[in-house]
C-alpha positions, 0 to 999 in steps of 0.5 A, a space after each residue: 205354765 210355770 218356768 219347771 213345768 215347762 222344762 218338764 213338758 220340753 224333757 218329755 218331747 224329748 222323750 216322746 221323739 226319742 222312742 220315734 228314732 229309728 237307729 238305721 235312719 242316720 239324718 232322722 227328722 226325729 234327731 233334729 228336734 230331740 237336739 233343738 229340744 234339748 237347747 231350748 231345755 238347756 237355754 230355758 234352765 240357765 236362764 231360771 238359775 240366773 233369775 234374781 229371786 222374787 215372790 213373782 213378777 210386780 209381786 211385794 210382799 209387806 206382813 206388817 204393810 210397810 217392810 217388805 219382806 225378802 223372796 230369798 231362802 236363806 240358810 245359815 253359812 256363818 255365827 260369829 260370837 259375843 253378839 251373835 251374828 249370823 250370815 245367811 245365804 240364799 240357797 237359790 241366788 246367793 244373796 247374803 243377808 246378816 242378822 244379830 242378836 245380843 246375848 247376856 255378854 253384850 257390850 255397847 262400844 263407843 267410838 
């Protein structure tokens, strides 16, 4: 089971007990594993957004056989001009990449 099928199958415990409370009953049995469901869901996410990105656990990805390719989706934040420089980030963790490209006005500069 997946990390989000199992933060589903805990918000439908949530609800399954949820239609048991009864509303006169104050210390509900119920009431109690609605709150400790809803730690372990809240527990359960913050870990998963804190999680580094990968292609899966011990899985590296190599198309070429040799680079290894990036688990990050990134997103294009930020162009700069005359060699094109783009910064991208990952829209889950952050990381942030960078990649150019020369255009007709490139210029090689000496030190």
């Amino acid at each position: 089971m997946k990390k989000e099928e199992a933060i589903a199958q805990l918000r439908d415990l949530i609800r399954d007990r949820q239609s048991f409370l009864d509303k006169s009953e104050p210390n509900s049995v119920f009431q109690d594993d609605i709150d400790a469901l809803e730690y372990a869901v809240n527990h359960l996410q913050e870990h998963v957004q804190n999680l580094p990105c990968s292609h899966g656990e011990g899985v590296t990805v190599r198309p070429d056989g040799v680079h290894e390719l990036s688990p990050h989706a990134y997103k294009l934040t930020q162009r700069l001009r005359n060699v094109t420089v783009e910064v991208l980030t990952c829209e889950k963790c952050g990381d942030v990449s960078v990649a150019w490209h020369r255009q007709d006005d490139t210029e090689e500069v000496d030190e």
